[in-house]
C-alpha positions as CSV (number, residue, x, y, z in Angstrom):
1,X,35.5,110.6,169.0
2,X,38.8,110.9,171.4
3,X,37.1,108.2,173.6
4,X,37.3,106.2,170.0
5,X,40.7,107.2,168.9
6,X,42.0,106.1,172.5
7,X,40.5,102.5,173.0
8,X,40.0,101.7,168.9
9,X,42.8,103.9,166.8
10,X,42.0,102.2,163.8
11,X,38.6,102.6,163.8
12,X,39.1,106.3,164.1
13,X,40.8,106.5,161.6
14,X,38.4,104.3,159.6
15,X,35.7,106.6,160.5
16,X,37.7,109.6,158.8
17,X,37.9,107.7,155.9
18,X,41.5,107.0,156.0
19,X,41.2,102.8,155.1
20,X,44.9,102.8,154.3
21,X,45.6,104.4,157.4
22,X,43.3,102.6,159.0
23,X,45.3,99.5,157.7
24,X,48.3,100.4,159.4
25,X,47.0,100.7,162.5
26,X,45.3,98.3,162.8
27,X,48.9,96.0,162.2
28,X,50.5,98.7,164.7
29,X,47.7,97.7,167.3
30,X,47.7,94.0,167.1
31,X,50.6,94.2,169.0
32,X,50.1,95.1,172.9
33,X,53.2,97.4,173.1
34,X,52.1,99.1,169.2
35,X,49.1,99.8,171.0
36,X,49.8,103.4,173.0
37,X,51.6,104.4,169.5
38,X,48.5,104.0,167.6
39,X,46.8,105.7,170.2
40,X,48.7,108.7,170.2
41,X,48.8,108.7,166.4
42,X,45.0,108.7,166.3
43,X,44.1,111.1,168.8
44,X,46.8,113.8,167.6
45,X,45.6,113.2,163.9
46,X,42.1,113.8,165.5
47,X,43.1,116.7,166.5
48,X,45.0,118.0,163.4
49,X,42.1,117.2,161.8
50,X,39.9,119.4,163.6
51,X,42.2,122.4,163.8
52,X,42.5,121.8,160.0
53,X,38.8,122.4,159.3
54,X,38.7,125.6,162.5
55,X,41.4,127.0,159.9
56,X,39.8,126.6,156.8
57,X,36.6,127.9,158.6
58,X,38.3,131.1,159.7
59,X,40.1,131.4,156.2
60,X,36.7,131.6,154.5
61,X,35.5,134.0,156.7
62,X,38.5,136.1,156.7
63,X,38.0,136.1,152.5
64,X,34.3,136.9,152.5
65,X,35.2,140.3,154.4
């Protein structure tokens, strides 16, 4: 998915389900120099994304007890 997010932002984003976002990229990538933004944008909302869900996971846990 980081491989994704690198190469094709907007289809990372896409695959999150985040169409607008997706959108936005997608404009931001068309360009060649908008293209290492959108980049960066996918792959750190990749990974806010997954430390989003770790949390949540360890919140859960940390309730059940």
């Amino acid at each position: 998915m980081t491989l994704i997010a690198i190469f094709f932002p907007s289809l990372s984003f896409l695959f999150r389900g985040k169409i607008f976002t997706a959108i936005i990229c997608l404009i931001l990538q068309v360009t060649l120099i908008g293209w290492i933004p959108a980049a960066i944008w996918a792959v750190i909302s990749l990974q806010n994304s997954r430390a989003d869900k770790r949390n949540e996971k360890l919140i859960k846990a940390t309730r059940a007890r």
